[in-house]
Biopython code that builds the backbone (N, CA, C, O; Angstrom):
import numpy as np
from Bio.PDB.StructureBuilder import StructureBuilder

atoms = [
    (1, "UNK", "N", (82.431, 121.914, 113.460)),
    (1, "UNK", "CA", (83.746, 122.387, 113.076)),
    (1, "UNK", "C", (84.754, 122.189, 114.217)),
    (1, "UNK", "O", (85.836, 121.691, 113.908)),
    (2, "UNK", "N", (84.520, 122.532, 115.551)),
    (2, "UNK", "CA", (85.249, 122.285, 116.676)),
    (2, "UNK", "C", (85.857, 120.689, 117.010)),
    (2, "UNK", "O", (86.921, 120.285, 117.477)),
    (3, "UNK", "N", (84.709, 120.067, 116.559)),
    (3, "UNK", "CA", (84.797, 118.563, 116.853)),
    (3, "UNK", "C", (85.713, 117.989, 115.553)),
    (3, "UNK", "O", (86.725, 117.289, 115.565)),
    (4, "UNK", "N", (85.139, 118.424, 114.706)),
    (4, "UNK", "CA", (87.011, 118.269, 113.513)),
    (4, "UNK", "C", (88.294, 118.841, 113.951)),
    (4, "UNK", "O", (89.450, 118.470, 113.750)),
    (5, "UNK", "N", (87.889, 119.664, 114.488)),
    (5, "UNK", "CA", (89.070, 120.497, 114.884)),
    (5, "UNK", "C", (90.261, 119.869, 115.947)),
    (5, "UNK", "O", (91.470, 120.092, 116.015)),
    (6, "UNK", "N", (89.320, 118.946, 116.774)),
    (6, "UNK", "CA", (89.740, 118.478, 118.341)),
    (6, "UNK", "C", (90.188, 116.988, 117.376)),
    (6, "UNK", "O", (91.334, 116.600, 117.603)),
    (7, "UNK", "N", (89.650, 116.434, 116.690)),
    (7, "UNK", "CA", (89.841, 115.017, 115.954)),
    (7, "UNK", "C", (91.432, 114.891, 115.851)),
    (7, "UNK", "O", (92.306, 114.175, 116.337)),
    (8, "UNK", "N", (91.317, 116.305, 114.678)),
    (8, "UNK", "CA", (92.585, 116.969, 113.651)),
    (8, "UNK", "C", (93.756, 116.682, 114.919)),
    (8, "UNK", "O", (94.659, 115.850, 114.831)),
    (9, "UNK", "N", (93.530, 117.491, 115.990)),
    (9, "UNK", "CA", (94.905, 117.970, 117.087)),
    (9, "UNK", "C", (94.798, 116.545, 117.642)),
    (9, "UNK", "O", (95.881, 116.255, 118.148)),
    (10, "UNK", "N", (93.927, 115.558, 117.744)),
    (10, "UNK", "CA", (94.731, 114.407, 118.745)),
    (10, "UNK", "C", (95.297, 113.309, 117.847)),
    (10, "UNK", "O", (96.084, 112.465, 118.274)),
    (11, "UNK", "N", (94.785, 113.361, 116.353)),
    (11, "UNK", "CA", (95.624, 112.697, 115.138)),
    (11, "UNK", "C", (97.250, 113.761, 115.468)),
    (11, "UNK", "O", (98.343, 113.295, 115.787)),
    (12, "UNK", "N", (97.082, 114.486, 115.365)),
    (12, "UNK", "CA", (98.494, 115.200, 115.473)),
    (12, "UNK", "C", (99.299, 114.866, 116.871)),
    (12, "UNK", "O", (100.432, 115.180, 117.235)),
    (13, "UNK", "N", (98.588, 114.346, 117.305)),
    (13, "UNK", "CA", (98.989, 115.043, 118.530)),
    (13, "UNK", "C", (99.944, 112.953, 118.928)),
    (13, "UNK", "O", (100.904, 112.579, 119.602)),
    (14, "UNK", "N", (98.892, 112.235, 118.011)),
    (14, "UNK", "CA", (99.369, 110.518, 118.268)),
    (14, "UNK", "C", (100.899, 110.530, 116.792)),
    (14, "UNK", "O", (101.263, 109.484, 116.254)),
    (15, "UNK", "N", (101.463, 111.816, 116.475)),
    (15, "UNK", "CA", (102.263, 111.407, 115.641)),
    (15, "UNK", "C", (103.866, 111.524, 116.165)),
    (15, "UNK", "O", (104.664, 111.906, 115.309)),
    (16, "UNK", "N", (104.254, 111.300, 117.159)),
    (16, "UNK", "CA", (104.812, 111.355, 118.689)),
    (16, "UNK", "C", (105.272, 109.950, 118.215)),
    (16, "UNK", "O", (106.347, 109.586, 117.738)),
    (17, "UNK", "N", (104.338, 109.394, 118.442)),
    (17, "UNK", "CA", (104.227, 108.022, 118.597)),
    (17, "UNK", "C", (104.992, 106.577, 117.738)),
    (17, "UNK", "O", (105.476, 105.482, 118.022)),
    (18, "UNK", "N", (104.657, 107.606, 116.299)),
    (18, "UNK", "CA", (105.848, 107.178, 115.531)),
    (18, "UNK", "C", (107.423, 107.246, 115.728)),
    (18, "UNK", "O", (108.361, 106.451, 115.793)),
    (19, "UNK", "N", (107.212, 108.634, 115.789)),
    (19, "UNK", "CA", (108.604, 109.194, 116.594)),
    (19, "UNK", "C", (109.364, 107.648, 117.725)),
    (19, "UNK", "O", (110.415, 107.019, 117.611)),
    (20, "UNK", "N", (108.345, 107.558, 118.613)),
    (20, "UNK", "CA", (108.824, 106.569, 119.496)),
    (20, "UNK", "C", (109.006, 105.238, 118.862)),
    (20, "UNK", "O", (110.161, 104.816, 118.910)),
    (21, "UNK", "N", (108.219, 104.562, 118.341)),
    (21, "UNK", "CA", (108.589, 103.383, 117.419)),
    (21, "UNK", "C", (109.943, 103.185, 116.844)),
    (21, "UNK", "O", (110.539, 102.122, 117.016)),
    (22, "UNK", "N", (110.549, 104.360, 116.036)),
    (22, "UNK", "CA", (111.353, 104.465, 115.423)),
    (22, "UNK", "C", (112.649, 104.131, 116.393)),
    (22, "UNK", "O", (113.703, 103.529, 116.189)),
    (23, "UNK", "N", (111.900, 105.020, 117.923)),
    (23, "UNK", "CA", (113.050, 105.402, 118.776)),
    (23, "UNK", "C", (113.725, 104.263, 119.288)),
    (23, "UNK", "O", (114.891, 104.079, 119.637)),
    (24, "UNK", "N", (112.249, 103.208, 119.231)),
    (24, "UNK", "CA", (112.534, 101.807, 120.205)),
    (24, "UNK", "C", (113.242, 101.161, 119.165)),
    (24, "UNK", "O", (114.190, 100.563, 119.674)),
    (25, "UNK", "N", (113.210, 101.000, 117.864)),
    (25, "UNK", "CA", (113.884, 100.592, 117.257)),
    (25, "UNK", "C", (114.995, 100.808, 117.212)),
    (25, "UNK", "O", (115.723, 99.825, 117.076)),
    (26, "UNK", "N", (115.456, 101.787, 117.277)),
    (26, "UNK", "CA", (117.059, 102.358, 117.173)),
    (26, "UNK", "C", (117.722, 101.782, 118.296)),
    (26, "UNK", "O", (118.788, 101.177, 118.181)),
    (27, "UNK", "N", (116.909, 102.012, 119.774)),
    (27, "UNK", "CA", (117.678, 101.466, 120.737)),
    (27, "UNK", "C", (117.830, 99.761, 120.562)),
    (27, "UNK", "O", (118.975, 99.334, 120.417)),
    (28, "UNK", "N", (116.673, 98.770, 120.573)),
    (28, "UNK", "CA", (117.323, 97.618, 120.189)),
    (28, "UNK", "C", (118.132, 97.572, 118.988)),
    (28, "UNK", "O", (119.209, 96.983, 119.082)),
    (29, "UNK", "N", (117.856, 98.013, 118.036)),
    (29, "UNK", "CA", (119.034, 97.639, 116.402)),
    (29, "UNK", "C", (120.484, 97.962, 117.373)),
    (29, "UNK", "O", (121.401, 97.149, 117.260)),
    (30, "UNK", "N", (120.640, 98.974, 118.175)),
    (30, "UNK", "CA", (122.017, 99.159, 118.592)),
    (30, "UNK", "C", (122.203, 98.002, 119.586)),
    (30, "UNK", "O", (123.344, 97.539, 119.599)),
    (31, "UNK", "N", (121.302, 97.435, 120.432)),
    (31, "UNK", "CA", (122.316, 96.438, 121.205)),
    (31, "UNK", "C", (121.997, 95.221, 120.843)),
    (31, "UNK", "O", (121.841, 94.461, 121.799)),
    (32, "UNK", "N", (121.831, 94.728, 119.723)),
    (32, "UNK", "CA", (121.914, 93.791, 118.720)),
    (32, "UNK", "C", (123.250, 93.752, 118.206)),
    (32, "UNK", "O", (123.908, 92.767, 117.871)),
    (33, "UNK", "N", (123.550, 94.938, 118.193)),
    (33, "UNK", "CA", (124.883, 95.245, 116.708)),
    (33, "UNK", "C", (126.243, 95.171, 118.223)),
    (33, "UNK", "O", (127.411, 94.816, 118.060)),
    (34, "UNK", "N", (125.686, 95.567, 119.439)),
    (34, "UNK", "CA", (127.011, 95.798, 119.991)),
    (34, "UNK", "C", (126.958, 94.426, 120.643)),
    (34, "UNK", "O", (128.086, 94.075, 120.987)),
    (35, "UNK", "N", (126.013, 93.539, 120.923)),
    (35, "UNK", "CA", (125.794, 92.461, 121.279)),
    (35, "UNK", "C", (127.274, 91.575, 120.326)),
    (35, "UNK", "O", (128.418, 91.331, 120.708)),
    (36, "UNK", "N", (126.633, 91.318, 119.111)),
    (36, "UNK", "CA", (127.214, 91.054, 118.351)),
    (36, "UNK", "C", (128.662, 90.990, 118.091)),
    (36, "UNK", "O", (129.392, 90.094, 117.667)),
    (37, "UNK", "N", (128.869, 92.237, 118.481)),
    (37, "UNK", "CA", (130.446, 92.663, 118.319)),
    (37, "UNK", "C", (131.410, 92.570, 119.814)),
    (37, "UNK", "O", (132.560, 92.982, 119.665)),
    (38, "UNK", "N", (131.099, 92.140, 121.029)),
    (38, "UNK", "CA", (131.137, 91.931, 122.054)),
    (38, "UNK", "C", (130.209, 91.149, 122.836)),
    (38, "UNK", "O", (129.373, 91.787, 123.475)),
    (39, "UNK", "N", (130.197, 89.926, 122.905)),
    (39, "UNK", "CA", (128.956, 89.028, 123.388)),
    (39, "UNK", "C", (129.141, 89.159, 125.090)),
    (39, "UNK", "O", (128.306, 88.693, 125.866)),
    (40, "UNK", "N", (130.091, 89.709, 125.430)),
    (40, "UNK", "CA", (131.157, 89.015, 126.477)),
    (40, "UNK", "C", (130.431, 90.177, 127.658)),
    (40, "UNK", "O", (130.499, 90.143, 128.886)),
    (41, "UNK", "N", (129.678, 91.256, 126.686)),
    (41, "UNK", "CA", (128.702, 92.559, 127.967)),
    (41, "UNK", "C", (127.681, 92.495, 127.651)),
    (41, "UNK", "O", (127.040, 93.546, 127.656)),
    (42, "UNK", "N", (126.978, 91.179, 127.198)),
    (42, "UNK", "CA", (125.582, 91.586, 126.710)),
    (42, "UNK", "C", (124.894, 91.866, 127.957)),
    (42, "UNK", "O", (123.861, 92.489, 127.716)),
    (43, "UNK", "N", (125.098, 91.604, 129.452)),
    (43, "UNK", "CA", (124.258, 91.682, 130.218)),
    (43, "UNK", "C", (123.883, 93.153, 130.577)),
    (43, "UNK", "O", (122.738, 93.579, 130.730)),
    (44, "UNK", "N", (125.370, 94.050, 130.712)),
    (44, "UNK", "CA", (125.370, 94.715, 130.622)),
    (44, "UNK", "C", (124.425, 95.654, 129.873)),
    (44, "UNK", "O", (123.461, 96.261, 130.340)),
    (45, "UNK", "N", (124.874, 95.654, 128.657)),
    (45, "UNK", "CA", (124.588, 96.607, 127.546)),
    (45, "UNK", "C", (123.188, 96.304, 127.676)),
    (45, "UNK", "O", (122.458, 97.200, 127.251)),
    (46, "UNK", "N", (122.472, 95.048, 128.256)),
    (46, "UNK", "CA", (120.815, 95.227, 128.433)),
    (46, "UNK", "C", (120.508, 96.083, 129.238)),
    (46, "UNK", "O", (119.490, 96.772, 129.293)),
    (47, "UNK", "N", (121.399, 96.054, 129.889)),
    (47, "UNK", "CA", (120.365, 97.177, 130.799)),
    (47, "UNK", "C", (120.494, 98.798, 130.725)),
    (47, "UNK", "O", (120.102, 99.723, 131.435)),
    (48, "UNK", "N", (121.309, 98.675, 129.394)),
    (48, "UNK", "CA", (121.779, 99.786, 129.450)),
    (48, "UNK", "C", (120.411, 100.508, 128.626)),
    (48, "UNK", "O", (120.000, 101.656, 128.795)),
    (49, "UNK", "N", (119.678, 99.129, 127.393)),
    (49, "UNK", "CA", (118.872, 99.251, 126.094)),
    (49, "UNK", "C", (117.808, 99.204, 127.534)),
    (49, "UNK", "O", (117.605, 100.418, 127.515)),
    (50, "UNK", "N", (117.366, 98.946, 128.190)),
    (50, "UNK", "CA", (116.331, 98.468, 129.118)),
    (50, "UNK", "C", (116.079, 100.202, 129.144)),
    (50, "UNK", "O", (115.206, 100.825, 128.540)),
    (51, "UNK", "N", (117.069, 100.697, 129.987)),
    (51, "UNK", "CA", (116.481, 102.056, 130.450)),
    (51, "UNK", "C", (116.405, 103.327, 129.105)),
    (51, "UNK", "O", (115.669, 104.314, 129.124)),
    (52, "UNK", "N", (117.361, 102.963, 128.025)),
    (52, "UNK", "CA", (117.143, 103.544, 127.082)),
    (52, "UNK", "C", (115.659, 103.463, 126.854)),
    (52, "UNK", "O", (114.892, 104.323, 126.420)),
    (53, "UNK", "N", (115.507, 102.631, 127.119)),
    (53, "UNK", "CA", (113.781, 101.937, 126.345)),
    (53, "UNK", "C", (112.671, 102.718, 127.338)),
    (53, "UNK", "O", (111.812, 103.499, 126.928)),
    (54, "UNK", "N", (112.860, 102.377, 128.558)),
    (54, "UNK", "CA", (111.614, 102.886, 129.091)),
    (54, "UNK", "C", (111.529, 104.331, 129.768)),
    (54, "UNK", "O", (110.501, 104.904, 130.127)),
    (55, "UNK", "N", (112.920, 104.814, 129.865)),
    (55, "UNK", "CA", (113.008, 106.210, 130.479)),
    (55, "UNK", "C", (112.723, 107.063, 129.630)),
    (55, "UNK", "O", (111.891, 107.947, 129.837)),
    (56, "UNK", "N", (113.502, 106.896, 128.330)),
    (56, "UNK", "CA", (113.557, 107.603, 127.398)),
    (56, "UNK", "C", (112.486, 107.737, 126.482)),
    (56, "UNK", "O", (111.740, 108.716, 126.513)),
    (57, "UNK", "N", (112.352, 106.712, 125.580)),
    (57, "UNK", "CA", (111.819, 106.517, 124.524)),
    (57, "UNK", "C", (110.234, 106.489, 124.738)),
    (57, "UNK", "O", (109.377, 107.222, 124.244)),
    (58, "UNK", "N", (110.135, 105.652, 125.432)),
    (58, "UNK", "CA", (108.685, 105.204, 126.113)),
    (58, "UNK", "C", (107.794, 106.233, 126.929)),
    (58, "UNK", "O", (106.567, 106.320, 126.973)),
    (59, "UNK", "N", (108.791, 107.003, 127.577)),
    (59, "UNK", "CA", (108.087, 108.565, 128.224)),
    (59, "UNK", "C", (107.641, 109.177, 127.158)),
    (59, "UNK", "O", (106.417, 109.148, 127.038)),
    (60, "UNK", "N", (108.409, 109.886, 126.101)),
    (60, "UNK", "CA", (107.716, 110.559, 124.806)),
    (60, "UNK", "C", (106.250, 109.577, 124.495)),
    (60, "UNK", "O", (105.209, 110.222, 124.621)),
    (61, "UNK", "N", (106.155, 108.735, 124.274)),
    (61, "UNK", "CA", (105.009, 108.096, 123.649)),
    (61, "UNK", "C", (104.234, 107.944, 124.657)),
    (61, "UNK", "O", (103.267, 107.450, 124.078)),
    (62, "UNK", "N", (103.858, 108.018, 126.033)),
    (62, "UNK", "CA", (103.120, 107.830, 126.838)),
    (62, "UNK", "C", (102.271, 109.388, 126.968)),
    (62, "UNK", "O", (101.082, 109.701, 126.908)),
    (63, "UNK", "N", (103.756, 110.274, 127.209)),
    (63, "UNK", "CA", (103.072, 111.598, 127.032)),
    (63, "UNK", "C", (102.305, 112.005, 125.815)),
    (63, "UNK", "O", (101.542, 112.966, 125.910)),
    (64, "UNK", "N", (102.453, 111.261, 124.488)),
    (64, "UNK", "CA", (102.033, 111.784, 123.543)),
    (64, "UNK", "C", (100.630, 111.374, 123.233)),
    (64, "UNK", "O", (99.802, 112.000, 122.572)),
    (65, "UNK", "N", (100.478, 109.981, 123.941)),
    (65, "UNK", "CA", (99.219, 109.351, 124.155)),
    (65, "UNK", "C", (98.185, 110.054, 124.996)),
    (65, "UNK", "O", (96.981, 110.081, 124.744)),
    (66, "UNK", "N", (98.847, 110.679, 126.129)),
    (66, "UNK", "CA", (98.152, 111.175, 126.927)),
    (66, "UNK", "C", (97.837, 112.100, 126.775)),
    (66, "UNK", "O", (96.899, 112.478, 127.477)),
    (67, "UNK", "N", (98.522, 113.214, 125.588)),
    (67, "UNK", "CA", (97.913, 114.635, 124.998)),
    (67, "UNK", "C", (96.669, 114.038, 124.232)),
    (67, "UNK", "O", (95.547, 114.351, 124.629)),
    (68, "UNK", "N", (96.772, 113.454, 123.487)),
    (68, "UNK", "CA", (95.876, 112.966, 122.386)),
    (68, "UNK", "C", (94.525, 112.611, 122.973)),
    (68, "UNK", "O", (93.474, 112.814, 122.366)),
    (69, "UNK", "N", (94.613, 111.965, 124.421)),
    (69, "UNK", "CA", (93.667, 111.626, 124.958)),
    (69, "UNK", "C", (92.576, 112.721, 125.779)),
    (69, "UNK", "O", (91.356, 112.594, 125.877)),
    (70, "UNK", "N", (93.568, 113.987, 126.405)),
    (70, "UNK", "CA", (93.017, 115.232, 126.437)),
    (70, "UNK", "C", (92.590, 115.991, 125.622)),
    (70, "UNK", "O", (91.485, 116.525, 125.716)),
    (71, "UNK", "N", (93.370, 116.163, 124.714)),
    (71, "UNK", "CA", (92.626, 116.487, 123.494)),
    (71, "UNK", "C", (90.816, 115.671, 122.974)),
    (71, "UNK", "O", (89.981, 116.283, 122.309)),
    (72, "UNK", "N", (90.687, 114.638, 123.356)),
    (72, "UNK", "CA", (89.601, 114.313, 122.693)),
    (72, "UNK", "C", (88.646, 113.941, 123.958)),
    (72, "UNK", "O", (87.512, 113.584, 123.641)),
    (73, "UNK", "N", (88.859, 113.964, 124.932)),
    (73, "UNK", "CA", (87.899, 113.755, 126.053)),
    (73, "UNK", "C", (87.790, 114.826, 127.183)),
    (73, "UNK", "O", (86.742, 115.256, 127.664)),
    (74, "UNK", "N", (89.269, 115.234, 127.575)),
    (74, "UNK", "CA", (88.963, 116.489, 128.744)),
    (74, "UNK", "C", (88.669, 117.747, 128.319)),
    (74, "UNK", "O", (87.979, 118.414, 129.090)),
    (75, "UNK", "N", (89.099, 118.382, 127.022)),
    (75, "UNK", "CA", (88.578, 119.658, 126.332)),
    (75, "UNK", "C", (87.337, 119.625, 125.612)),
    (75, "UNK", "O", (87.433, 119.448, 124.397)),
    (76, "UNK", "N", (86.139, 119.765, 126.130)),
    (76, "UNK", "CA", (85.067, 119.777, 126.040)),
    (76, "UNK", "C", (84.794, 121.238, 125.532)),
    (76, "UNK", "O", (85.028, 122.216, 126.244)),
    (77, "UNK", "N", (84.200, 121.346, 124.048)),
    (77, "UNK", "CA", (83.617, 122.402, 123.432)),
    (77, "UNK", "C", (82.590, 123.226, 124.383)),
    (77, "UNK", "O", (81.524, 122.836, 124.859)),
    (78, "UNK", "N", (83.228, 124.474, 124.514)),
    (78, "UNK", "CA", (82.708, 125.472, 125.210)),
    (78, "UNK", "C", (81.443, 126.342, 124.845)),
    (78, "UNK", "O", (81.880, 127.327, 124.250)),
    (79, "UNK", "N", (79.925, 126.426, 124.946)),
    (79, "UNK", "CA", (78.860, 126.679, 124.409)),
    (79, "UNK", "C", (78.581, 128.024, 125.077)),
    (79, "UNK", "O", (77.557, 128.649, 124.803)),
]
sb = StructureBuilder()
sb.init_structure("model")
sb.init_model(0)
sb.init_chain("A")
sb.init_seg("    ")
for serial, (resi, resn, name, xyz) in enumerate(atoms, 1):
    if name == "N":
        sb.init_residue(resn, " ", resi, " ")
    sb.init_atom(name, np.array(xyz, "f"), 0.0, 1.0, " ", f" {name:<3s}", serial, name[0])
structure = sb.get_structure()
């Protein structure tokens, strides 16, 4: 029952992860669209999607990976 239990919380625990997908998406769809509409800062506006991308977005999903991974290997059922 414990070991379903621990399964259950690191499936929950990888749904973060979607979250982030979505997130990375949003940040490129936006500097696509502002790309687009101003070609003249794309260099700019990369780096603007660059740190959007890995400060932001990419921290949530690393942390969320890394719960998931405690969850199923460092919390060891207590006898």
């Amino acid at each position: 029952m414990l070991e379903g239990a621990k399964l259950i919380g690191a499936g929950a625990a990888t749904i973060a992860l979607a979250g982030a997908a979505v997130g990375i998406g949003n940040v490129f769809s936006s500097l696509i669209h502002s790309v687009a509409r101003n070609p003249s800062l794309a260099k700019q506006l990369f780096g603007y999607a660059i740190l959007g991308f890995a400060t932001l977005t990419e921290a949530i999903a690393l942390f969320a990976l890394m719960m998931a991974f405690l969850i199923l290997f460092v919390f060891q059922t207590i006898k």
